[in-house]
N, C-alpha and C positions, 0 to 999 in steps of 0.2 A: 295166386298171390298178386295183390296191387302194386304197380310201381309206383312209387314214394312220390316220383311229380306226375301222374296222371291225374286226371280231371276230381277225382273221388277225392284225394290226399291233397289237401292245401300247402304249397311250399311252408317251409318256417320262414319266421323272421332271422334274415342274417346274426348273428349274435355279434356285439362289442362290449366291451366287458366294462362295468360301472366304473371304474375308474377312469376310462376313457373317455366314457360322456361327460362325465366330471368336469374333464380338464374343457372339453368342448363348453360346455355352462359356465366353468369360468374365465371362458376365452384363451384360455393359455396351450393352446391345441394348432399345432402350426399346420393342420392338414383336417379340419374341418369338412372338406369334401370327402374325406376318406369316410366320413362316418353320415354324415348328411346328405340329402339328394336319392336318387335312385341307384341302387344298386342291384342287378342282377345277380339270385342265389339259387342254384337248387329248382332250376325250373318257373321261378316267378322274382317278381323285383320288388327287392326290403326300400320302403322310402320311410326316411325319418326327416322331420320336419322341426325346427327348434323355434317354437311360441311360446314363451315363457307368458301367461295370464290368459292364455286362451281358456275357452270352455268346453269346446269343441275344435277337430280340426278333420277334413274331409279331402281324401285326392280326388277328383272328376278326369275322367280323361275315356273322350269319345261319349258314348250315350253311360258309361257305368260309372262305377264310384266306389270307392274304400274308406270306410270309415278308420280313422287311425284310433290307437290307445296310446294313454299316455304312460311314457316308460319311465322317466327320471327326470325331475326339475326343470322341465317347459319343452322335454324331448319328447315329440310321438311318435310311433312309428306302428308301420301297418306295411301287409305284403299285397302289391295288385297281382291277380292269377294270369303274369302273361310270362312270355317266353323274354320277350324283347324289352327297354325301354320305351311307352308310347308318349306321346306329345300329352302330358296332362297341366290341369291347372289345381290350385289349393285351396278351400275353400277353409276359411279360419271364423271362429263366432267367440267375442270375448259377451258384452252384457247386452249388445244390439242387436241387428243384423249384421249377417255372417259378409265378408268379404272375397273375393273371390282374386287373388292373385297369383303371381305365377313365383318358383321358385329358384333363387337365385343357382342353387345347387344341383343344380341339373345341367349348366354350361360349363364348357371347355374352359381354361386361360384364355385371353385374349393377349398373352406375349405369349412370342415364340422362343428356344434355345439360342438362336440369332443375335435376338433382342438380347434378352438376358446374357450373354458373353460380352458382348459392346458394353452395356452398361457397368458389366466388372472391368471391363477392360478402358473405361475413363473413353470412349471414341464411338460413343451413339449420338451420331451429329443431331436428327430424329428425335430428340428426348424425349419431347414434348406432344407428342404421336404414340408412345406404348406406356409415359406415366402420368399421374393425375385422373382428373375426370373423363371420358372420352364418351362421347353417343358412339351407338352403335343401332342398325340397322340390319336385323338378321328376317333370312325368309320364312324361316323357321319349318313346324312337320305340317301344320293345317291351316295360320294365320302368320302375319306375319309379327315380329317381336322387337320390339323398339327400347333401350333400358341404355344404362352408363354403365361400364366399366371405370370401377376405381382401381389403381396401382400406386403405390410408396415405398419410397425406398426406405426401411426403417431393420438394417439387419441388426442389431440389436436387441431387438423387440422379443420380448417372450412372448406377444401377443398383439394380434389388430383386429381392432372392431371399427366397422362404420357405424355412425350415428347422423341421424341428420332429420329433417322435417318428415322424411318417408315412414318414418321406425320411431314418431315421437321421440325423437332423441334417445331411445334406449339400446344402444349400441350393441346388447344382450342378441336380438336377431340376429344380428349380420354380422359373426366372425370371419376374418380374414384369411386367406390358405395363404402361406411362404412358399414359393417356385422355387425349390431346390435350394441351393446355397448361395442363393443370389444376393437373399437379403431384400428380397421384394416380395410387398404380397400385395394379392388381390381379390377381386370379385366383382363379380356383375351382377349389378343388380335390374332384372326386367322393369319395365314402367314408369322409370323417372327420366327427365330428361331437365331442358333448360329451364334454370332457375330454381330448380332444388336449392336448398344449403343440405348442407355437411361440412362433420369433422373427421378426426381420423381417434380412436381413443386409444393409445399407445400402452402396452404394459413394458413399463423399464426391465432392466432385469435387475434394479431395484427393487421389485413389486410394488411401483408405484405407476397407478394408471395418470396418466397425461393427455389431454384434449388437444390437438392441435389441429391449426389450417394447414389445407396441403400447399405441400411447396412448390407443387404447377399446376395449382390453379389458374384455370384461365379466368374466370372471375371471382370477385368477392363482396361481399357485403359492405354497404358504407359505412365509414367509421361512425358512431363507436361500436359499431355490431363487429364480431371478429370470425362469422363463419364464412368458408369458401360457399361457391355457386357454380353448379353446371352450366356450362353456356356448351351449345353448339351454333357454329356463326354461319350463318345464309345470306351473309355479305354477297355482292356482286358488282365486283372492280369495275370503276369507269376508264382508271388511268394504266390504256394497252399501249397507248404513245409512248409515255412515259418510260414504263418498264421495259417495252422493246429496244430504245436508245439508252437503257443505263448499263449496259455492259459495255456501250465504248468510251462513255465517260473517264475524264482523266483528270479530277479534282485537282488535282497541283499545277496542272496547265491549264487552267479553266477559272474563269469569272466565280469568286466568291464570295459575297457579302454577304452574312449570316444576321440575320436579327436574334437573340436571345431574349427567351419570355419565359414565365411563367405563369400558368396557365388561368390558375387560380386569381389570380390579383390583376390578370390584364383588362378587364371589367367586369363588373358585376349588377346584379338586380339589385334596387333598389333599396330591397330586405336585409343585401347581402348574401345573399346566395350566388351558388357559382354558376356562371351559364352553362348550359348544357354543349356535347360534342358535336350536336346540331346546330346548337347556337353557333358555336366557332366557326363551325363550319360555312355556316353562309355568311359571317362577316370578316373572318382573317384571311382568309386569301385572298380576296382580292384588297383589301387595306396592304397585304405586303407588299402584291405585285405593284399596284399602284406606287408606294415607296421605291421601288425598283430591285428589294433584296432578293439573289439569290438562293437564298436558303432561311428556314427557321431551325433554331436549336430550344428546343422543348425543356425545360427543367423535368426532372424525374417524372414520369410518368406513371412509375409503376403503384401500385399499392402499399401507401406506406398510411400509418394510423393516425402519425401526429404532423397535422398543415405546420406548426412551425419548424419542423423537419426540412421543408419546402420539399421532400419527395429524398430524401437523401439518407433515411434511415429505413430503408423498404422490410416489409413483410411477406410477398406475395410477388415473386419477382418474373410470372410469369405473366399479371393479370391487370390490366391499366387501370386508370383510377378510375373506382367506381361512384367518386363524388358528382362525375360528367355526366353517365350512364354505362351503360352495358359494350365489351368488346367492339361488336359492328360500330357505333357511332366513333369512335375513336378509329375505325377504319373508315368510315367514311370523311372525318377531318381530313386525315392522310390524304385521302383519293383525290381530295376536291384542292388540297394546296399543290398538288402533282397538276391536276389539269388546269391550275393557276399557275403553272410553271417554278413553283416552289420545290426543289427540294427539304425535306425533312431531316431532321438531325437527332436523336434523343440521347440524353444525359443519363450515364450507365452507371452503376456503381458495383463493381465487384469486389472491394476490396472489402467492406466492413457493410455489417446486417444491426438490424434491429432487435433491441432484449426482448422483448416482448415474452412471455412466458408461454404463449399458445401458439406463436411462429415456430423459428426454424432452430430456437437455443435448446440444445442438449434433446434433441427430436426424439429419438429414439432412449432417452434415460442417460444418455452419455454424450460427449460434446461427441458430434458428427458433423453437422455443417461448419463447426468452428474447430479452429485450430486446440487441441488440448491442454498445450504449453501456455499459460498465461504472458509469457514471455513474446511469445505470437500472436494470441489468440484474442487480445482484450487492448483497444483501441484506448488508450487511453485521453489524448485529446478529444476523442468525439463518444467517448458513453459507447461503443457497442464495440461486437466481437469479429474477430477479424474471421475470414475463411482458412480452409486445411486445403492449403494448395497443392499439400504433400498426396493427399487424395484423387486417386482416380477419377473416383465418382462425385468427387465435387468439383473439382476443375470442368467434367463435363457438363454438369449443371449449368456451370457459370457461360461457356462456351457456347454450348448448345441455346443457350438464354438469351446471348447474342444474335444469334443463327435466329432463331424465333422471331424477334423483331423485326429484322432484316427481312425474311422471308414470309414471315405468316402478316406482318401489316406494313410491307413496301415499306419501311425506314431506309434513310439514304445515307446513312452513318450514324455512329455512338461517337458521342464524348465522352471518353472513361475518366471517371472522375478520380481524384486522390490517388493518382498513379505513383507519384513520389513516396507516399504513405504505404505503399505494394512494396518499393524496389528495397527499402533498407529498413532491417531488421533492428537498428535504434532509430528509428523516423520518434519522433515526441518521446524517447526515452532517456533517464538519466545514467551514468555510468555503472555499472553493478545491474540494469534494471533488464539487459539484453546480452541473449549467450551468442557469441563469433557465428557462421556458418563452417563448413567440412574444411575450408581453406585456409582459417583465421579471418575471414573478413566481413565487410559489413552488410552485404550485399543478401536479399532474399531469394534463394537459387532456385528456390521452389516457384515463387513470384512470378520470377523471371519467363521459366520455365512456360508460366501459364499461359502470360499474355504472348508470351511468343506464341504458343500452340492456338491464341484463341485468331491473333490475328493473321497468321496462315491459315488458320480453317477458315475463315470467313471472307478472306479474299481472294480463295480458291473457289467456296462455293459462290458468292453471290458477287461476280465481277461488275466494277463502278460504284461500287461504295465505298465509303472512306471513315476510317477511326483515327480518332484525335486524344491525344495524350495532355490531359492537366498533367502537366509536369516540371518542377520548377527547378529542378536540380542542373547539374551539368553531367549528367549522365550521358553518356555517349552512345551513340546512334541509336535513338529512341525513333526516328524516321527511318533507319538504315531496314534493307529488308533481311528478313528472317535468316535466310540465305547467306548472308554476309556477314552475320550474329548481332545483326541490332535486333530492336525490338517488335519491329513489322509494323508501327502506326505509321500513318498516311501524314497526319501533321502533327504537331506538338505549339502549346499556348505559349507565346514569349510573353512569361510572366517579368522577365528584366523586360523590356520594354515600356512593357506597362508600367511598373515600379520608375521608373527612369524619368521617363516621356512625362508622369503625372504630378512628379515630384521638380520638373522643369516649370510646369503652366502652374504649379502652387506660388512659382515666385514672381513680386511686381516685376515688372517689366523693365524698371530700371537696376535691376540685381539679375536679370538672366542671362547677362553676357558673361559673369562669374560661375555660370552652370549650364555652358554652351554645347559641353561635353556629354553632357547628359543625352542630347538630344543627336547626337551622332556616334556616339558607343554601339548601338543598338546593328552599327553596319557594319561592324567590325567581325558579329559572327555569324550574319544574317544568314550566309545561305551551308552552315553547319547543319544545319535541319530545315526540315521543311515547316514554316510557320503559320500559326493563327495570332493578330495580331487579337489579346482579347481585353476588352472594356465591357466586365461583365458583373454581376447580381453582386459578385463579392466585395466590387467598388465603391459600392453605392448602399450600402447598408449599416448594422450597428453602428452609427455615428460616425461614421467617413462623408457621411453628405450624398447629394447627389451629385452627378459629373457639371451641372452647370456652377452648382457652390464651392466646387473644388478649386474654380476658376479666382482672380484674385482682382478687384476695383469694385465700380461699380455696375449698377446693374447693367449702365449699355455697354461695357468692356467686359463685365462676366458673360455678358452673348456675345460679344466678338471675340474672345479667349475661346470659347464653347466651339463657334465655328471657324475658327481659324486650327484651331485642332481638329478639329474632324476631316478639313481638309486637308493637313498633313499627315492623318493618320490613313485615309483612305489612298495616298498619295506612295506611301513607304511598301516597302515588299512586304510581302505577307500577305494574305486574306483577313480582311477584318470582322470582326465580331461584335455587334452595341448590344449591351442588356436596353430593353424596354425601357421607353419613358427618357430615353438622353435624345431621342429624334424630336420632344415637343418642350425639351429645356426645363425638363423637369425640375419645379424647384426646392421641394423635398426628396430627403432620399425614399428609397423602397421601404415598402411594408408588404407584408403577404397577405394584411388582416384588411386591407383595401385596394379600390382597382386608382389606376394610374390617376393625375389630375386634368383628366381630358378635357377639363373647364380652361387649361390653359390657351386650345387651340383659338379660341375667341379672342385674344391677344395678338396681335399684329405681331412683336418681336418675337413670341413663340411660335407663331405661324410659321415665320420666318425661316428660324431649325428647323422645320418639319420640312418646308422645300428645299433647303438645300439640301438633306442628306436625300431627299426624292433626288435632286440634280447631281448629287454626289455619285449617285447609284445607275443612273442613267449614263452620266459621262463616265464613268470606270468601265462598265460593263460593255460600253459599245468604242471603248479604246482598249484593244492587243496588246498598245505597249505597255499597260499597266497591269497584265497578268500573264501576257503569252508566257515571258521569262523569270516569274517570280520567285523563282527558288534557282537561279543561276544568275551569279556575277555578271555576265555579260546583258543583264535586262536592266543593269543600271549603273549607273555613275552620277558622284558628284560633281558640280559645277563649283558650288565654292561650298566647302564644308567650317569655314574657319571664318567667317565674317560676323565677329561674335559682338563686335562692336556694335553693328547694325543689328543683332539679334534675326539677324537674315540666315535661311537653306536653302540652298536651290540646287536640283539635278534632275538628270534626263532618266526617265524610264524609258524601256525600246525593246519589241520584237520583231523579227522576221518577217517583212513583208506589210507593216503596218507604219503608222504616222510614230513622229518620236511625241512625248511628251515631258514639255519641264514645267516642272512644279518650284516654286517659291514663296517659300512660306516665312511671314515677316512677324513676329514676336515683341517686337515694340508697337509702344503704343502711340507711334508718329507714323506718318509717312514718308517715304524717303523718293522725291523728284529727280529725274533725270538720273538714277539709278544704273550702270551699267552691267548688263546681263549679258554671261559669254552665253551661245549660243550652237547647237552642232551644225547647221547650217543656214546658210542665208534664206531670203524668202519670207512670206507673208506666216506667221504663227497667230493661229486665231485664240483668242483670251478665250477658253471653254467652261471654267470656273474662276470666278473672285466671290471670296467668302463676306465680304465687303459689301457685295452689290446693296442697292437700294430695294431690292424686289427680298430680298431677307431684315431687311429695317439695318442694313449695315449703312457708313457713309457717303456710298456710292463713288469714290476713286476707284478710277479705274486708268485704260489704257482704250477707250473706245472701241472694245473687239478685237481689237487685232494691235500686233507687232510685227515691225516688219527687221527681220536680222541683214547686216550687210557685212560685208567683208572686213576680217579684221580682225586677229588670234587675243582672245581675253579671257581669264580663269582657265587655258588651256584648250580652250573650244575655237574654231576656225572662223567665227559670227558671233555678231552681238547687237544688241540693241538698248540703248535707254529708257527705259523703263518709268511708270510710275507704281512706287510698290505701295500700296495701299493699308493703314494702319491694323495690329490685329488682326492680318487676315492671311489666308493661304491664295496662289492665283495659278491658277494650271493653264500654258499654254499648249496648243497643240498645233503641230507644222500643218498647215491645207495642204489638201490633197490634193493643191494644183501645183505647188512648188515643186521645181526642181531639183 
């Protein structure tokens, strides 16, 4: 008698029963590999292969080869006579010639049970490492094997199919397997790598199939195209300097001048088109450094569809904009403002996503990235839906999103934007239109909950960087750390300030001693939080003007208002922050649909603003007393806060071991001679700024360089000197380092 698997008796093919290919052919088969791929039966290996239009379909593996038959609507399948799995390829012929590739259903998961726990468990810091597109490089049994692993979170899903350039878009090849009860599914696919598209095709458990981008993608296609893109990045950091000193960095004690851009509108080609990542690259960093700013804060970066969004309505929140070019060149900007000694800032937005129908809304057939409760979950001032903060796996998303930036392109802090719009569950709503939280209160616990957890994860992992809170309420300890039950940001915007300080320089000069108060409120809670002082994109647009039309006379007092405030605002505690286009006196507001009026620089008075805040930036950063103690009462005092008559401020900034410096900043539009200024001590004070000077096209009063303070107790100060304060303008003295 023959034995059933010797050489004479060909194995059978494994049997699976028509209904089960069924569901495989209609996608709706959560375990795809269990029926596809090689399967060892009975002494030889059943391989079914699913080519829906094929004509033919052939295994090769070594010098032999197995012709398949076809079993059930585009399933073939055929037995090779071996004992083991071998290394084969597939050889497919619809009406041409045959093609010869490899199959996806022959590999492992590329997650592990690890993975998958974390990711149920809302605490896979990594996200972005076991989901989305991923290359891979395997050595495989004969050659080696190069392909993407795709992974999504869509536990809902009765079904996932990939679709993309590889499979003509018929998503019918390539069904998805679900990893347990994770709620992720995957595959790898051999032979594709960077610059693929794909989508993901989603079955609801509505029975309705949905197309979506993936939601960590690391690239995507430029608007109006809506599919993601494999990248694998072969970047190669220039900035080791940089990164080896940013874990001792200590943002709140440290020099901060931020410029704010956006990226799109800061110039353009001629056509209008946007410069590329390269382009930026070799002309923004050194344009900053030259100005003297420490840092740039980016407008959204990420992938979002609609430019008058300005990046604030994202899509793709793992994938930079592909209006620039491709990931690497957006790491290369980064690199090259690092080795310009620029730190980088990006504008983050977790609180609310974009509707878009082929994003992140209702992914899986059911709200999943967004909150369910409409009461939550739907933004009513801005059109889009809010996040389920109450979620594990979306808090992680959001988190780990962070971590991404931070980590995979050297970003040096997030500004989370619309933090206020997180904290309280009637933020833009009417009475009846919002349910209490578990306490009776107004507060988003869930919210809360997040941005605490996102910013102890990220100042645990990536120490020296700093997250800054848009936040306008009076919420309390929104700088306090985690620890203590504040909310763990690094700084927080003083939107009073801003509102305060801008609604002062609105008025003529002869009515601001009635609103003197305005401009000294702002000390009252200064160092409650830790602050950004911020003059940004939101000032200067829909019909607010720009910052120099804000100002009130004529043109040569709308430039000396211009820079007479900048000198007092660079002057006040806080770090400051200028949206683009207020350093050249911009004298439209913003538009995103054009780049800046860089024709102004040909302008002597514009030129002007352009040096001084260059000098602005220079004399702060290389005076201690004006940040060593920025965020403690003892780094300042006023000298006379109440001299409202003269529209006159004047006080000392001072740190530890540094020169003092007094600023006085004069808001009338006269001069005031022989002026007396108490002073903390006697000694030559050298004039380091006057926003007045003649080298900015101001009137050139001044005090010839220097002041010299002598004995004699005035405004509480033990010195003083007579002065000349110079009209419209701010004048910063600082003590010589040779006084005593």
């Amino acid at each position: 008698m023959t034995p059933a698997n010797s050489p004479q008796t060909p194995a059978p093919v494994k049997p699976v029963p028509q209904e089960e290919l069924a569901l495989v052919v209609r996608g709706e088969h959560g375990q795809p590999h269990g029926v596809l791929g090689p399967h060892p039966h009975e002494g030889g290996v059943t391989v079914r292969v699913l080519r829906p239009l094929a004509s033919s379909v052939v295994v090769r593996y070594g010098t032999e080869e197995t012709r398949l038959e076809h079993e059930y609507e585009g399933v073939w399948v055929g037995v090779l006579p071996v004992a083991d799995v071998p290394d084969y390829r597939v050889e497919v012929a619809y009406d041409g010639e045959p093609l010869v590739v490899d199959d996806p259903y022959r590999f492992l998961p590329t997650l592990g049970e690890v993975d998958l726990h974390l990711i149920n468990e809302g605490r896979h810091e990594l996200l972005w490492t076991v989901l989305g597109a991923r290359v891979h490089h395997y050595a495989g049994f004969s050659e080696p094997v190069t392909g993407t692993s795709f992974a999504v979170w869509a536990p809902h899903a009765r079904g996932v199919r990939l679709q993309g350039d590889f499979n003509a878009w018929d998503g019918r090849e390539h069904p998805m397997r679900q990893l347990g009860s994770s709620g992720v599914w995957e595959l790898f696919v051999p032979d594709i790598g960077t610059g693929t598209s794909y989508k993901y095709a989603i079955l609801g458990a509505d029975g309705e199939w949905r197309e979506k981008a993936d939601p960590m993608a690391a690239w995507a296609e430029t608007p109006p195209a809506t599919s993601s893109l494999v990248f694998e990045s072969t970047y190669d950091w220039g900035d080791d300097a940089w990164m080896a000193a940013r874990p001792d960095k200590r943002p709140v004690a440290e020099a901060m001048s931020v410029y704010e851009m956006h990226l799109a509108s800061w110039k353009k080609h001629p056509d209008g088109s946007f410069w590329s990542w390269a382009e930026l690259a070799e002309d923004l960093p050194g344009y900053l450094a030259d100005l003297g700013f420490t840092h740039v804060e980016l407008m959204p970066v990420m992938q979002h569809p609609f430019g008058g969004s300005w990046g604030y309505h994202v899509t793709s929140y793992f994938a930079p904009d592909s209006r620039f070019g491709d990931p690497d060149g957006f790491k290369l900007l980064v690199d090259r403002l690092h080795q310009a000694g620029i730190g980088v800032i990006l504008d983050w937005v977790p609180g609310h996503f974009a509707t878009d129908p082929w994003a992140l809304v209702k992914f899986d057939g059911t709200p999943l990235y967004e909150d369910p409760n409409p009461q939550r979950g739907w933004h009513k001032e801005w059109g889009s839906h809010i996040f389920n903060f109450g979620r594990n796996e979306v808090r992680n998303f959001l988190y780990a999103n962070a971590l991404y930036w931070l980590e995979e392109f050297h970003a040096d802090g997030l500004r989370v934007d619309g933090v206020a719009s997180m904290l309280y569950l009637d933020y833009s709503r009417e009475e009846g239109e919002w349910t209490p939280n578990k306490h009776g209160g107004r507060e988003n616990l869930e919210a809360v909950q997040f941005l605490q957890e996102m910013n102890a994860t990220v100042y645990k992992r990536v120490p020296g960087i700093v997250t800054i809170a848009e936040e306008s309420t009076s919420w309390p300890g929104v700088t306090e750390p985690t620890s203590a039950g504040g909310l763990g940001f690094g700084f927080k915007w003083n939107m009073g300030w801003m509102h305060d300080s801008l609604r002062y320089m609105a008025n003529e000069p002869v009515h601001r001693a009635h609103h003197h108060g305005e401009m000294t409120f702002s000390l009252v809670y200064a160092w409650s939080e830790n602050y950004v002082l911020p003059i940004s994109h939101d000032e200067v647009v829909h019909g607010k003007g720009s910052l120099l039309r804000k100002m009130p006379g004529d043109r040569w007092q709308q430039l000396a208002n211009l820079r007479a405030y900048l000198g007092f605002m660079w002057a006040h505690p806080g770090k400051q922050l200028l949206f683009m286009g207020a350093e050249l006196g911009q004298e439209s507001e913003w538009a995103e649909s054009r780049e800046l009026d860089w024709w102004l620089m040909d302008h002597p008075e514009h030129h002007g603003v352009h040096a001084l805040v260059r000098d602005l930036n220079t004399t702060y950063t290389s005076s201690p007393a004006m940040w060593g103690l920025d965020h403690e009462p003892e780094g300042f005092s006023w000298i006379d806060a109440n001299d409202a008559g003269h529209n006159v401020f004047s006080f000392v900034r001072r740190a530890p071991g540094a020169p003092d410096v007094v600023c006085v900043a004069n808001f009338a539009a006269v001069p005031h001679h022989d002026y007396r200024l108490g002073l903390p001590a006697e000694g030559t004070w050298e004039e380091v700024v006057n926003t007045d000077a003649s080298a900015y096209t101001g009137s050139g009063v001044g005090n010839m360089g220097a002041i010299t303070g002598v004995a004699g107790e005035h405004s509480g100060q033990p010195a003083h000197a007579d002065i000349v304060v110079p009209p419209l303008a701010t004048v910063w003295f600082r003590r010589a380092e040779t006084a005593d």
